[in-house]
VOFI-766471 format. One line per 8 residues: number of its first residue (from 1); their letters; for each residue x, y, z of N, C-alpha, C. Coordinates in nm, 2 decimals. Atoms other than C-alpha are relative to their C-alpha. Layout:
<kolpas>
NUM = a = X:Y:Z:X:Y:Z:X:Y:Z ~ ...;
</kolpas>
This chain:
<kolpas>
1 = xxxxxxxx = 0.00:-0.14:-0.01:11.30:3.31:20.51:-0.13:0.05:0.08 ~ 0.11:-0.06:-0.12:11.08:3.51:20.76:-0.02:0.10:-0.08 ~ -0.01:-0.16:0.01:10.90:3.80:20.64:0.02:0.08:0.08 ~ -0.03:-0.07:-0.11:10.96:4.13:20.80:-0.09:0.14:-0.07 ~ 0.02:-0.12:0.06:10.72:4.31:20.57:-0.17:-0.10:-0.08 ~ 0.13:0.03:0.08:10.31:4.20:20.42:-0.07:0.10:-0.05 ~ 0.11:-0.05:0.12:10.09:4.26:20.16:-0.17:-0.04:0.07 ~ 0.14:0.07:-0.08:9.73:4.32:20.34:-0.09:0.07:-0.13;
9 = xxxxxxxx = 0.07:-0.06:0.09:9.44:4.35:20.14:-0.14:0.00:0.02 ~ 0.12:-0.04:-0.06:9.09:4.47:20.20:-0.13:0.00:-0.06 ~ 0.09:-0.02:0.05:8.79:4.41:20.02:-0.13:0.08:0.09 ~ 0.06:-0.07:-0.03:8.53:4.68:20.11:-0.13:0.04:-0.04 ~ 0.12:-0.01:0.05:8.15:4.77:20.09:0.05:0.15:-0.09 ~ 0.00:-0.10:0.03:8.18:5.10:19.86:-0.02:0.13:0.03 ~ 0.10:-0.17:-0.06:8.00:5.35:20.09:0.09:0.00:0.13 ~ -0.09:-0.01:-0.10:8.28:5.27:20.34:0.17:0.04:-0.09;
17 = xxxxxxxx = -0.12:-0.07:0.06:8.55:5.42:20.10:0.09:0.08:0.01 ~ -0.12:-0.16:-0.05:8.66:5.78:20.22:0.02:-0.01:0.16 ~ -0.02:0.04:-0.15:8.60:5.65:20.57:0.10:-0.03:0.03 ~ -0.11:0.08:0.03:8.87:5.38:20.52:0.14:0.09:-0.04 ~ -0.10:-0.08:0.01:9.09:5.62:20.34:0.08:0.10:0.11 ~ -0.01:-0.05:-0.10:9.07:5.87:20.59:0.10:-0.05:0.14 ~ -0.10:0.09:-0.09:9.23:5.61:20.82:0.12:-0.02:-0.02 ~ -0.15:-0.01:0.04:9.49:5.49:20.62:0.08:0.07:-0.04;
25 = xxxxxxxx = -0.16:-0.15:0.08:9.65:5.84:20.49:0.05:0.07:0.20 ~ -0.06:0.02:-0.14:9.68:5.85:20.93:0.12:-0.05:0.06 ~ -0.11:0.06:-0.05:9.90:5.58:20.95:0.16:0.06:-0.09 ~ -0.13:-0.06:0.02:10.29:5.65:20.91:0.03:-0.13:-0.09 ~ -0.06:0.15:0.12:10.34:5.35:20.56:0.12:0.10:-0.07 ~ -0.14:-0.01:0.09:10.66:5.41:20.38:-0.06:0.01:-0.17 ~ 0.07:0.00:0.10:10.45:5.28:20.10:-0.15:0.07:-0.07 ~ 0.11:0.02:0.02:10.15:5.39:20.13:-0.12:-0.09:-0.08;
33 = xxxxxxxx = 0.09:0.11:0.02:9.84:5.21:19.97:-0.09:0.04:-0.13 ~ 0.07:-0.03:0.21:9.64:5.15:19.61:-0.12:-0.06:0.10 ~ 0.14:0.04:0.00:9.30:5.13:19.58:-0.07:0.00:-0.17 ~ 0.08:-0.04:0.09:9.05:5.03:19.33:-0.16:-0.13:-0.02 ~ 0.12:0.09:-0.01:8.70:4.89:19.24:0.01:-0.13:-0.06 ~ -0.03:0.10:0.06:8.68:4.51:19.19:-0.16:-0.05:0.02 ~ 0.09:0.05:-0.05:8.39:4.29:19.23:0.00:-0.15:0.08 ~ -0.03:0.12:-0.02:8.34:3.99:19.39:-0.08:-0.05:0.00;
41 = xxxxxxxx = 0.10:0.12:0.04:8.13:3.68:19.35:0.00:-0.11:0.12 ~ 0.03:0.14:-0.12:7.98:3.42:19.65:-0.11:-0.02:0.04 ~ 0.06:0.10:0.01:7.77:3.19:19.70:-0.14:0.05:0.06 ~ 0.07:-0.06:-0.11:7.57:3.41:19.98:-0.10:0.12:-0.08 ~ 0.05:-0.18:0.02:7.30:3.70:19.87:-0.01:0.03:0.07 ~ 0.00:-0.03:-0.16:7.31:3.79:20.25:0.05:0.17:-0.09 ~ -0.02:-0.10:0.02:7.31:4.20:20.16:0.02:0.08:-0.13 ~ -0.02:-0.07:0.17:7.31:4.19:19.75:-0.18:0.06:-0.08;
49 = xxxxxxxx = 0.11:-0.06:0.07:7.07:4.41:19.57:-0.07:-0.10:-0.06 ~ 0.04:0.12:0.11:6.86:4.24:19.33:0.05:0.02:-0.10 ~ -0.07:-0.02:0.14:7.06:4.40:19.02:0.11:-0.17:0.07 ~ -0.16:0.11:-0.03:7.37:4.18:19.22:-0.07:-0.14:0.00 ~ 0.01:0.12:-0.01:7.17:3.89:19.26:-0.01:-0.07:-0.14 ~ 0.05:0.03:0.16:7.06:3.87:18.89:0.21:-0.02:-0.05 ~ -0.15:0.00:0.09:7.49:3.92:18.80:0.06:-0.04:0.02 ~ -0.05:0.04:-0.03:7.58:3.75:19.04:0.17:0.04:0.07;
57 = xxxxxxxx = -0.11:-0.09:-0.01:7.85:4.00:19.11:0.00:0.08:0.12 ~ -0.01:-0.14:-0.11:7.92:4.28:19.41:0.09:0.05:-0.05 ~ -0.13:-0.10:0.01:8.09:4.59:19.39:0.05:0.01:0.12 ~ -0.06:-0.02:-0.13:8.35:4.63:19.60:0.14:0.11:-0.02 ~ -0.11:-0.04:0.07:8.64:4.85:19.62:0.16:-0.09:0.11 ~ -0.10:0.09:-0.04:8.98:4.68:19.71:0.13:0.10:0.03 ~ -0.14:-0.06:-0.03:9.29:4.83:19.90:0.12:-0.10:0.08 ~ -0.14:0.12:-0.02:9.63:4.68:19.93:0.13:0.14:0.06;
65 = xxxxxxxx = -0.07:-0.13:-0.07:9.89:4.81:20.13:0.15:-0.14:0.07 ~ -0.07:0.04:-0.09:10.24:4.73:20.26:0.06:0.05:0.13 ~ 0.00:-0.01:-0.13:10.30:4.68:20.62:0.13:-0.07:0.08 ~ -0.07:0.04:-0.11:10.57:4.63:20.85:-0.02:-0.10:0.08 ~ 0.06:0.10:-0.05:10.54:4.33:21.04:-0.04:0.03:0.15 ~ 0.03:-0.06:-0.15:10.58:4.50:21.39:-0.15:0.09:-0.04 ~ 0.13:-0.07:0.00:10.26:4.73:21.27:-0.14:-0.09:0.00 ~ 0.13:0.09:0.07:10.02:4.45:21.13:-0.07:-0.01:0.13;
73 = xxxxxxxx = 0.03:0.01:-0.11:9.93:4.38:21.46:-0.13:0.10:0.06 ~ 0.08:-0.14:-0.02:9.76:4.71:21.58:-0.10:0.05:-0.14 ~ 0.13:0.00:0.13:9.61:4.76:21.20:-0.12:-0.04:0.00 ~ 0.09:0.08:0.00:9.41:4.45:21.21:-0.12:0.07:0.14 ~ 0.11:-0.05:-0.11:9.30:4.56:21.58:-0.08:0.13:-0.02 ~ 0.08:-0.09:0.02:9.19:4.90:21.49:-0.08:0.01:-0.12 ~ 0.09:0.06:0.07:9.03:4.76:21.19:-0.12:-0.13:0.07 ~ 0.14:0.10:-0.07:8.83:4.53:21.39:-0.09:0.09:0.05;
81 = xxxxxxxx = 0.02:-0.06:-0.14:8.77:4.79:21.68:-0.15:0.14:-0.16 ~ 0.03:-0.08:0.05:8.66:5.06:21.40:-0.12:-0.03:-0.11 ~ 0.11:0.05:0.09:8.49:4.83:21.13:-0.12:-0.07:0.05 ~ 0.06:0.14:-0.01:8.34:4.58:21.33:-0.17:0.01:-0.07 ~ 0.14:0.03:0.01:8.02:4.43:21.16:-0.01:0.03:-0.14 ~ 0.04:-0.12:0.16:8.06:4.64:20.84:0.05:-0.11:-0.11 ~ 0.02:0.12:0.14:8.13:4.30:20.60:0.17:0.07:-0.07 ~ -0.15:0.01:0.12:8.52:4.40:20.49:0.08:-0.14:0.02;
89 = xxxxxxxx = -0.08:0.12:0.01:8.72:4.10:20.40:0.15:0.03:-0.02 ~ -0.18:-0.02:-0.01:9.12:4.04:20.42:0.04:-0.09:-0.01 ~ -0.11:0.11:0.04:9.39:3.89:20.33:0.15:0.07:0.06 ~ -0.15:-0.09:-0.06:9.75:3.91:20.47:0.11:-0.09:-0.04 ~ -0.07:0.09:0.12:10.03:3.77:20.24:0.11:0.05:0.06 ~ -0.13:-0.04:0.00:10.42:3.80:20.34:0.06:-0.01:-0.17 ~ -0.06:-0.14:0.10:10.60:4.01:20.09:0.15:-0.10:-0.07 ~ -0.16:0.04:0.02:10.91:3.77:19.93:0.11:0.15:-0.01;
97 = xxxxx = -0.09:-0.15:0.03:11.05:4.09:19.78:-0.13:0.10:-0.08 ~ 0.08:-0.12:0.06:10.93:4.42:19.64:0.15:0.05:-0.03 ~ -0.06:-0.10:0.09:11.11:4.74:19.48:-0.04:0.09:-0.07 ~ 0.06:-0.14:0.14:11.09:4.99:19.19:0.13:-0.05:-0.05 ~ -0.12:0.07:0.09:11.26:4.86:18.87:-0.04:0.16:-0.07;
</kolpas>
């Protein structure tokens, strides 16, 4: 089975939040997109406070979104073009199925 539809997902510094938004309420999603704070944990202090280094933890906030496969394409690039350098992380997962039960 091919997908024809992914799950991307965005880990984000926090102060890049309404920026991000701003972008995605732009694009034309059927679904539109969740967001919410998560933290994440690695190996690197490369840009952690010293509270984070002591917790070992970052704040981050995390947006997930489904995407058309013909769009992903252009996403990524204007997330490169727009973020570049700014430390967001991704993931891009094909979609078996979705719905509303």
């Amino acid at each position: 089975m091919i997908a024809s539809e992914y799950l991307v997902t965005l880990n984000i510094p926090p102060s890049l939040e309404e920026m991000l938004v701003d972008q995605l309420l732009l694009l034309e999603s059927e679904h539109g997109f969740s967001s919410f704070q998560v933290y994440a944990h690695h190996h690197e202090n490369k840009n952690l406070s010293l509270a984070e280094q002591v917790t070992g933890r970052q704040k981050r906030t995390r947006f997930q979104m489904y995407i058309p496969e013909h769009e992903l394409p252009s996403l990524l690039a204007q997330l490169r073009r727009d973020f570049k350098g700014s430390g967001i992380q991704y993931w891009v997962m094909p979609v078996i199925d979705s719905g509303v039960i």
